[in-house]
C-alpha positions as a printed Julia matrix, in Angstrom:
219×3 Matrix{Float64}:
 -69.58   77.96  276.34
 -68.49   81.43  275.8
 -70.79   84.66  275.73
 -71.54   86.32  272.26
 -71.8    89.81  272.18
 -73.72   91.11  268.93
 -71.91   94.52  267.76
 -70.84   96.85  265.58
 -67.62   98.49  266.41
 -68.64  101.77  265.69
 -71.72  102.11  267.77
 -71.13  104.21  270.98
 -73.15  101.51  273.36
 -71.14   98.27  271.92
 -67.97  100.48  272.83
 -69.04  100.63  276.25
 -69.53   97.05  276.46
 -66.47   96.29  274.88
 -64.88   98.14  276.96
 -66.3    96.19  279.9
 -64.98   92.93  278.4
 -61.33   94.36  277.34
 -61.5    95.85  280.95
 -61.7    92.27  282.6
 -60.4    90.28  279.46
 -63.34   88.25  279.18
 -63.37   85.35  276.53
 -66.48   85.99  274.45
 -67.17   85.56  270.81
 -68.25   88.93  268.64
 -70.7    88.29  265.86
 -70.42   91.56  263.49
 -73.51   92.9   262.97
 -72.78   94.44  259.58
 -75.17   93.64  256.1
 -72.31   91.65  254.6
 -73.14   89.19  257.42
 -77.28   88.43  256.73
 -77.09   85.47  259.16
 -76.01   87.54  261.41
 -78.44   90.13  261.35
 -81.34   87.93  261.19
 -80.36   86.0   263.97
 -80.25   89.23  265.96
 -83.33   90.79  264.71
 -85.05   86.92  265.54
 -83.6    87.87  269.31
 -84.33   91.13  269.2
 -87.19   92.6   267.23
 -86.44   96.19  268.45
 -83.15   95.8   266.45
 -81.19   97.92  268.92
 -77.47   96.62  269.72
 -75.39   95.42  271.62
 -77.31   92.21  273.02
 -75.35   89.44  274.9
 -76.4    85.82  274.3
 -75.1    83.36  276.93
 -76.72   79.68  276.86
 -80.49   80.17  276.42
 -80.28   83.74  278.2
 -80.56   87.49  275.88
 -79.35   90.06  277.85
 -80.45   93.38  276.34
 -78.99   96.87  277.09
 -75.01   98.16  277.19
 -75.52   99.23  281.23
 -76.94   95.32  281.79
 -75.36   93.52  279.8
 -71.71   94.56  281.73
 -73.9    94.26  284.98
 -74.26   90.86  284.14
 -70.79   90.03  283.18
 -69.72   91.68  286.29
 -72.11   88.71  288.21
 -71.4    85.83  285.93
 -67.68   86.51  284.65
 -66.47   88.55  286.85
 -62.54   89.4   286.6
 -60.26   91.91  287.93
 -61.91   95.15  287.54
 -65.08   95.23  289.53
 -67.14   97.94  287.23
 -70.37   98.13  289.84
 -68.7    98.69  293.22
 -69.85   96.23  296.16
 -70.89   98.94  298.43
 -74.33  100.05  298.03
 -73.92  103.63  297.86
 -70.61  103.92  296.09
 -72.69  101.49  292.95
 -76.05  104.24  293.76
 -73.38  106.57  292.32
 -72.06  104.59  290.07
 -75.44  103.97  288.19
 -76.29  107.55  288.53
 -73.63  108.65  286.43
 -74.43  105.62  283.98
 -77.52  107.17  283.35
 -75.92  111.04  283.1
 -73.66  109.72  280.48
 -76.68  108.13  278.66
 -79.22  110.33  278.89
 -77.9   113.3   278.79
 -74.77  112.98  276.6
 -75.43  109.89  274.4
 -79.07  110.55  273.63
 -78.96  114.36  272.56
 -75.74  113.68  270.56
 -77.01  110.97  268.7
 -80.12  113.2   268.08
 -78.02  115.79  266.43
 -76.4   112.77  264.35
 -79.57  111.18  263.62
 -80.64  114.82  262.38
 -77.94  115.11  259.83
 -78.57  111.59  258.3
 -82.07  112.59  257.21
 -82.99  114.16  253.86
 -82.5   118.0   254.33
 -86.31  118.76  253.55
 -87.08  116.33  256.68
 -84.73  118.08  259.1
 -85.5   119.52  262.24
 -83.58  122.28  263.01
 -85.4   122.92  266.25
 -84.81  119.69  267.6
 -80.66  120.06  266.74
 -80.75  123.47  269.11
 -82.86  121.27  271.7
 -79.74  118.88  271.48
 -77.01  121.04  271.39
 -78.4   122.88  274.6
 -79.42  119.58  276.56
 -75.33  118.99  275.59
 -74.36  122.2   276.88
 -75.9   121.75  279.81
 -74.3   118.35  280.61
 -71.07  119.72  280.04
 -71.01  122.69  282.07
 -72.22  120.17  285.24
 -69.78  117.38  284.6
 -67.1   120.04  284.33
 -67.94  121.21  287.86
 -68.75  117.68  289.26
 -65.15  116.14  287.79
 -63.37  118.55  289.83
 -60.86  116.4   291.99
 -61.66  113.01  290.28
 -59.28  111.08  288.39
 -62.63  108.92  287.16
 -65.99  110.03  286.98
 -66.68  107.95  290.68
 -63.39  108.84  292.05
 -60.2   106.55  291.81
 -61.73  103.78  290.78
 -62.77  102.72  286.92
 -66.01  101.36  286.45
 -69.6   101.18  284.83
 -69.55  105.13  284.88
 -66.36  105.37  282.94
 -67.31  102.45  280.3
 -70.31  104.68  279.45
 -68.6   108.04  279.53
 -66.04  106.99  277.35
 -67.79  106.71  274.2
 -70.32  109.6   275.07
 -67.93  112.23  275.56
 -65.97  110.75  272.49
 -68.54  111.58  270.08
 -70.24  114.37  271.61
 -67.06  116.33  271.26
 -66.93  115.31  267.63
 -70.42  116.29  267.29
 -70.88  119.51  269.31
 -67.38  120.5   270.22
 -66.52  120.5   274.11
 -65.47  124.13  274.76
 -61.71  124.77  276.01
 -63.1   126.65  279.21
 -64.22  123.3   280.29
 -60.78  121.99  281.5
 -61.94  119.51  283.63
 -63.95  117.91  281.41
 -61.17  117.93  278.27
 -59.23  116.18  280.89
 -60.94  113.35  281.6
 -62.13  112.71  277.84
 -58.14  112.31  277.24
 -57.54  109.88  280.52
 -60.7   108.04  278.93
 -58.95  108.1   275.49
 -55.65  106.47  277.16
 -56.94  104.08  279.0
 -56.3   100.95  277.01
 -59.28   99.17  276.72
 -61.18  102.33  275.21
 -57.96  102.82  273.67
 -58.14   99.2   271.52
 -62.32   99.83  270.89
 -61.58  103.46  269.24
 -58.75  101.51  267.5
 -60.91   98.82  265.74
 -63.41  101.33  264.9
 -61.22  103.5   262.98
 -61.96  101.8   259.21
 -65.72  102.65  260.0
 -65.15  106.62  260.26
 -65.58  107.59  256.92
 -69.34  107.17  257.51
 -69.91  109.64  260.66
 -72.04  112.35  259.08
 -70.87  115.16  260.46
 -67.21  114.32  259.83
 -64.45  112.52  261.56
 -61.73  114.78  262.94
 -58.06  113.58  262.63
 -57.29  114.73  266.46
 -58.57  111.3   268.22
């Protein structure tokens, strides 16, 4: 029996699972969570209460959360591409840099998008400079710790890159990257080459039209 991954194509954290499975070419099926599909969603939501995707069902098992759910493909299908690194303090990194991505690129953009969804009289424009800042501040460190690395770990792809990928992809849509940060403009176009991010940004094209602060043409 295969894996199913519940997704949307266009959510940051099912791109970095995706691009776990691409990565390794893993056989799973991908139920769309999208309100044309009710089934779908209720099955999820009966799986999931806190309604927060991507999940990956396999047998009787849930597995909840982008950075475990690829941790757990990398123990029970693993393939070529070994995303969590055997040694113990190479995968310490590793998971460090998970979390950077995260927490400190993922979470404050989506804050800023989150923002601009809500009715303008329930905006909090205080919270937005919080976010930009936090964003800011991740750049300027990732531009000086991606000095001399072709990945984020080194040479090697893994879980740091799956999550970095979509991060820095929308975080530059969101609050631009600036130019002085070479390093870091860099690696967000080695990210955007590589081919399994490549085929996720690819199939989430059609869904553009409803990122709130506007979709550039340039990716």
């Amino acid at each position: 029996m295969k894996p199913v991954l519940y997704a949307h194509p266009f959510s940051s954290y099912c791109q970095k699972t995706l691009i776990a499975l691409y990565e390794n070419g893993t056989d799973f099926d991908y139920r769309l969570l999208d309100h044309n599909e009710p089934e779908t969603l209720a099955d999820f939501e009966a799986r999931w209460p806190v309604k927060r995707f991507p999940i990956l069902v396999d047998g009787d098992r849930t597995i909840l959360e982008a950075s475990i759910v690829i941790e757990y493909l990398g123990r029970h299908y693993p393939g070529p591409v070994k995303l969590i690194p055997d040694d113990p303090e190479a995968a310490i990194e590793v998971r460090m840099l998970d979390r950077v991505f995260d927490n400190y690129v993922s979470t404050p953009q989506q804050r800023i998008v989150f923002n601009a969804i809500r009715p303008e009289t329930d905006r909090d424009p205080y919270g937005d400079q919080e976010a930009r800042g936090m964003l800011e501040r991740a750049y300027a460190w990732l531009e000086g710790y991606l000095e001399g690395r072709t990945w984020a770990v080194g040479d090697t792809f893994t879980l740091a890159d799956c999550a970095a990928a979509p991060s820095l992809f929308y975080a530059d849509w969101t609050h631009r990257i600036d130019a002085a940060f070479g390093n870091l403009h860099a690696y967000r176009k080695r990210l955007l080459q590589r081919p399994s991010f490549a085929r996720a940004v690819d199939e989430a094209r059609p869904y553009r039209q409803y990122f709130p602060l506007g979709a550039p043409d340039r990716d």
